[in-house]
C-alpha positions in Angstrom: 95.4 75.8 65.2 96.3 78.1 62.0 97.0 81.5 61.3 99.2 84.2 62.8 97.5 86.7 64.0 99.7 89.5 65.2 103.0 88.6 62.8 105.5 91.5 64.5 104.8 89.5 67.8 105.2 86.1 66.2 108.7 87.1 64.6 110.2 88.6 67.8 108.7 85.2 69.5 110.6 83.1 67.6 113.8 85.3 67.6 113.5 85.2 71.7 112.8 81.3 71.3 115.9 80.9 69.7 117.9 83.0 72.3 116.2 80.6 74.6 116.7 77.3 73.0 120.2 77.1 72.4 120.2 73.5 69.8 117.5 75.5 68.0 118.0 76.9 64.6 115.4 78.5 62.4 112.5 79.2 64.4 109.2 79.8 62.7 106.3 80.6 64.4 103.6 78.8 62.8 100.5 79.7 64.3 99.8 82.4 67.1 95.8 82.9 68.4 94.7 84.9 71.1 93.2 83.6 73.2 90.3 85.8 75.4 88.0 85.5 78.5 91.2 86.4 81.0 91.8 89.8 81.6 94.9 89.5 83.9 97.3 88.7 81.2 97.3 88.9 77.2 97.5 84.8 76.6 98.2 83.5 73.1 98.3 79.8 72.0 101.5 79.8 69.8 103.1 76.7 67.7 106.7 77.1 67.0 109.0 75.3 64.1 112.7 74.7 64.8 115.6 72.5 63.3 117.6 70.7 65.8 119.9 68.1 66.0 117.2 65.6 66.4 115.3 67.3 63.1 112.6 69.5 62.7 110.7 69.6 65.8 107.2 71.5 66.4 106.3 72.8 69.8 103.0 73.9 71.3 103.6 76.5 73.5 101.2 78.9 75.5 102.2 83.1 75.9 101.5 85.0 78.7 102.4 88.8 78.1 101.6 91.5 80.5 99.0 94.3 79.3 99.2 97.8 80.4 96.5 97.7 83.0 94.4 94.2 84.0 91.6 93.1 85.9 94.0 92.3 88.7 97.4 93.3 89.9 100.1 90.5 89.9 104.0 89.7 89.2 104.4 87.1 86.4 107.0 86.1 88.4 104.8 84.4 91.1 102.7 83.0 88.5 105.8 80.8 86.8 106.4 80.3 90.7 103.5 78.5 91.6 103.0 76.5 88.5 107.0 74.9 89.2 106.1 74.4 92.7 103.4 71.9 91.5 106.5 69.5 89.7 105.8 66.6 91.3 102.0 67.1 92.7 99.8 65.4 91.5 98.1 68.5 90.0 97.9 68.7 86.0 99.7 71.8 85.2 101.4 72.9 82.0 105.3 72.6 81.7 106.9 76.0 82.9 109.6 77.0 80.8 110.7 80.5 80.2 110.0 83.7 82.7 110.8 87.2 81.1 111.1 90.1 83.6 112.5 92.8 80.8 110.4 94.3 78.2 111.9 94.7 75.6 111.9 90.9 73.9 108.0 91.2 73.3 106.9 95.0 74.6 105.8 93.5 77.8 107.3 91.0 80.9 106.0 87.6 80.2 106.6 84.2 80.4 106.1 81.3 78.4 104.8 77.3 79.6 103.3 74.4 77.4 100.1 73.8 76.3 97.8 71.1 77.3 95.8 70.3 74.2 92.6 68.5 74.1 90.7 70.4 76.8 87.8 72.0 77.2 86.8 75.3 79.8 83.9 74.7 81.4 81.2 78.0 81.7 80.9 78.4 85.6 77.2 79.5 84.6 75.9 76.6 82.6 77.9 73.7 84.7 74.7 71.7 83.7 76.9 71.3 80.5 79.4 68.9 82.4 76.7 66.4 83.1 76.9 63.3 83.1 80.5 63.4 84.5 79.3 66.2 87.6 80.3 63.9 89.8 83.5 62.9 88.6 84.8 66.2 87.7 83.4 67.7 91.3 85.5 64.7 93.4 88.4 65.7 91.4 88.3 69.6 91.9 88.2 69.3 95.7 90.8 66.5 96.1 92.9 69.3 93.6 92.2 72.2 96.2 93.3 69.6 99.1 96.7 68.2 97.0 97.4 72.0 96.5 97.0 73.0 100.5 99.2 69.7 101.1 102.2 70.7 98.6 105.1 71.5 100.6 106.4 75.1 101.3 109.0 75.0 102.3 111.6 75.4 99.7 109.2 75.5 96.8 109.4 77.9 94.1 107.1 80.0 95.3 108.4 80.4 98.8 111.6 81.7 97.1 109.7 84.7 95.6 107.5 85.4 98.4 106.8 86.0 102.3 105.2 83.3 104.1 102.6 85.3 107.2 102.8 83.7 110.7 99.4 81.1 110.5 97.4 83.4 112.8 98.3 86.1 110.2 97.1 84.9 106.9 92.7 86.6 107.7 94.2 90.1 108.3 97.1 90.0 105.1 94.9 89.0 102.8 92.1 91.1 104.5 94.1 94.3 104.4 95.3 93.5 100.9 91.9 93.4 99.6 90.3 96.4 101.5 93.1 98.6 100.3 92.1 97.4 97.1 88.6 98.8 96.9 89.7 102.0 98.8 92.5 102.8 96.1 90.1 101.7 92.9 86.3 102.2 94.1 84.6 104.5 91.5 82.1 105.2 94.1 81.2 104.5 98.0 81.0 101.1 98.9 79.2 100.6 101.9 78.3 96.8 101.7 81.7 96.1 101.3 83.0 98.5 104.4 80.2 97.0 106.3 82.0 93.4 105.9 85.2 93.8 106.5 84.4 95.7 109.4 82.8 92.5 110.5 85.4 90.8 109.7 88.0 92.1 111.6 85.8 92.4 114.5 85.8 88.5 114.4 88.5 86.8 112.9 89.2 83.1 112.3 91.0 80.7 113.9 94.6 80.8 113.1 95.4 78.5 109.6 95.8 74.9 110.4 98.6 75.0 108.3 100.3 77.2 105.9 99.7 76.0 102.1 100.1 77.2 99.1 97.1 78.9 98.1 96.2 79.0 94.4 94.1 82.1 94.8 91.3 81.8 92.2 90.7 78.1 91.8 86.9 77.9 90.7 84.7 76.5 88.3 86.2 77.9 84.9 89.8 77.5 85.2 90.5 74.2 84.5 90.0 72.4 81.6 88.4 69.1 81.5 88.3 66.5 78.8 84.5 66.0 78.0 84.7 62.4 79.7 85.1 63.4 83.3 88.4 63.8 83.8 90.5 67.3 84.5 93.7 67.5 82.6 94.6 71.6 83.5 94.8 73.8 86.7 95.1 76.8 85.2 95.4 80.9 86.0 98.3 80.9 89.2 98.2 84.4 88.8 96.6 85.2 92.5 98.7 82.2 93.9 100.4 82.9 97.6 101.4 81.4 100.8 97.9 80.9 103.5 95.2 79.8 104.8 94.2 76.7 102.9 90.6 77.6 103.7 91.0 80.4 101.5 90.8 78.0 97.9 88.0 76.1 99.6 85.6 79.1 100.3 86.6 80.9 97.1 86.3 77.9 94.9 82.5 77.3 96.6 81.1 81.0 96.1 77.8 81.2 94.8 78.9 83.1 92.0 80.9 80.0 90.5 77.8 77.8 90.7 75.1 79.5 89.8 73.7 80.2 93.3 73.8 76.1 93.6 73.3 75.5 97.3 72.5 71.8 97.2 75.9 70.9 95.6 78.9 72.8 96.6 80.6 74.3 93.5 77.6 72.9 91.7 79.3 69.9 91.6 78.8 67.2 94.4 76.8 67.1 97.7 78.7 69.0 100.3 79.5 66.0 102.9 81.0 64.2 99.8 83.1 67.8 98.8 84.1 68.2 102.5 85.4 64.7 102.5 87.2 65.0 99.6 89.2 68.3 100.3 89.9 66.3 103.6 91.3 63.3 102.7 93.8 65.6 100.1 94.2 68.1 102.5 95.2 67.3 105.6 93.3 69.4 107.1 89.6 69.3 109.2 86.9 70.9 108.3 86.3 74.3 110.7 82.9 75.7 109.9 84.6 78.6 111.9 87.1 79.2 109.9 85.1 78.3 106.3 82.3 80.9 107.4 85.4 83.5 108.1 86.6 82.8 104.9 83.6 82.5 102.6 82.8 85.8 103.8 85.7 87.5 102.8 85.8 85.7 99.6 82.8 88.3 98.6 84.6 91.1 99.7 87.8 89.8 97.9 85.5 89.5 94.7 84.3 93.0 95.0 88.2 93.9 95.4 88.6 92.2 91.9 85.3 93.8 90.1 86.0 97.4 91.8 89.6 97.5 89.9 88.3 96.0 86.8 86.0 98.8 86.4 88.5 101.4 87.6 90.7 100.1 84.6 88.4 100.1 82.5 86.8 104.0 83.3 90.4 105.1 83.4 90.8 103.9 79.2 93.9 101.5 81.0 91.9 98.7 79.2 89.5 98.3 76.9 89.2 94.6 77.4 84.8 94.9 77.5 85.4 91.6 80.0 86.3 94.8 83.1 83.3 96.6 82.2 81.0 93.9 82.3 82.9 92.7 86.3 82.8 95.9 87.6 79.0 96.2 86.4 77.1 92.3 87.0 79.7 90.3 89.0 80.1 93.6 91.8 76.5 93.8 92.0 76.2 89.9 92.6 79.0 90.1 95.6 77.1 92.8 96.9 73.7 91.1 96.6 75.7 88.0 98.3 77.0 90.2 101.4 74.2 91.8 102.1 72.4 89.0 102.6 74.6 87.2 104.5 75.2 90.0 106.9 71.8 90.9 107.4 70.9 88.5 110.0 74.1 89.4 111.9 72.5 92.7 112.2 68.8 92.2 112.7 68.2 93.5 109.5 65.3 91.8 107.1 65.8 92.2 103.9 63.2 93.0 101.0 61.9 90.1 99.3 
């Protein structure tokens, strides 16, 4: 990496790095690069220069800065949470390092972790791309969504910065979080949506098997992989929180992330082999109770993520054109989704 592209932010980065390193002495940022396709923070890949008593030393560090208005609402706080509360896991994370609550170092809270170079993202719409290590990459996301519902809770990081709902609680928090979601930002009425979650309340789930640590948007396109089959970053904690761990598994099998893929789940690996592996990590047993519960709502959640993407975007809050396009293709896919799951609850036959 080369270049600085924003040099005010890259000089009051490397005055804050030195507040922040206290054996460091002449930082330099040497490179800084935006980096785009997230909408939920402003991330940069920076590289930073500093003498210390060891010599000149070079670090490799990744920025994530607050924007005025993004695609979902979130504390940078439970972010850095979740990714310390993974020390020890065996789930490839960057290094978590610095957490920045006042705004007046860069403009914006942030925080700051390492970066994991050598990866690649993978497009959730052309996962053909991954072949021939499918398979090897699918085993490891689910045994990654099990090792992250089997991390402990209790007195993790994250625990410390948020509430933990009794285990017959976790359908109607996040349930309510999410409806109040597309009531506050809907640009229009959104029937579909209404239409689920009244379902959805009229028949919850079973009560969570155990609480977990829920990483809230683990899918197909945020982890990096290394081109030979192996994943070497979990990234984007952003939506993380305390649940039900049937939550990551529906989310993380949505149509959406694998191209409507029913044969493989994620698009990865044949479901029995996916189930298995998200058991064996887990814990847990697989309730096609609870996953139809939860696969449900992970639509309506999704429309609760497009709905205030657009709204930022109509507002002028952000001009990122990633909202615009969310709250215009990926809304109209969830609803396409819902619909015709609920149909047949209802008796109703859709069009062809």
């Amino acid at each position: 990496m080369s270049g600085v592209e924003d040099p005010a932010l890259a000089r009051d980065f490397a005055a804050y790095f030195e507040t922040k390193m206290p054996d460091a002495r002449n930082a330099v940022v040497t490179a800084l690069t935006r980096i785009h396709g997230g909408a939920s923070r402003q991330t940069y890949a920076i590289d930073v220069a500093f003498d210390s008593p060891g010599g000149r030393i070079q670090k490799e560090l990744i920025l994530r800065r607050d924007p005025a208005d993004s695609l979902i609402d979130t504390e940078r706080k439970v972010e850095f949470a979740a990714i310390r509360s993974m020390r020890g896991i065996d789930i490839p994370t960057p290094e978590a390092l610095f957490l920045e609550t006042d705004p007046g170092p860069l403009g914006a809270p942030f925080f700051v972790m390492g970066r994991i170079e050598g990866g690649m993202a993978l497009n959730p719409f052309k996962i053909d791309e991954i072949d021939p290590h499918r398979a090897a990459v699918g085993e490891q996301f689910f045994r990654q969504i099990g090792r992250i519902a089997a991390a402990p809770v209790e007195g993790s990081p994250l625990a410390g910065v948020i509430d933990s709902p009794a285990p017959e609680e976790c359908w109607r928090r996040e349930l309510d979080y999410w409806a109040g979601e597309i009531e506050k930002d809907r640009l229009h009425p959104e029937p579909i949506a209404a239409a689920a979650i009244r379902h959805l309340r009229r028949n919850p789930p079973p009560p969570a098997q155990r609480l977990s640590i829920v990483h809230g948007d683990f899918r197909s396109g945020n982890f990096l992989h290394d081109g030979q089959g192996r994943i070497i970053a979990v990234l984007d904690w952003e939506m993380a929180h305390i649940g039900d761990p049937f939550e990551d598994l529906a989310w993380a099998t949505d149509p959406l992330w694998c191209a409507n893929d029913t044969e493989r789940a994620a698009g990865f690996i044949p479901w029995p082999d996916a189930i298995a592996a998200w058991e064996g990590a887990s814990g847990c047993q697989f309730d096609a109770q609870a996953f139809e519960w939860w696969s449900l709502f992970a639509s309506v959640k999704a429309i609760g993520i497009w709905v205030s993407s657009a709204r930022a975007f109509a507002d002028g809050e952000n001009d990122d054109p990633i909202l615009a396009w969310s709250g215009w293709f990926t809304h109209a896919a969830h609803e396409l989704t819902l619909a015709a799951r609920l149909a047949p609850k209802y008796g109703v036959e859709l069009p062809s």
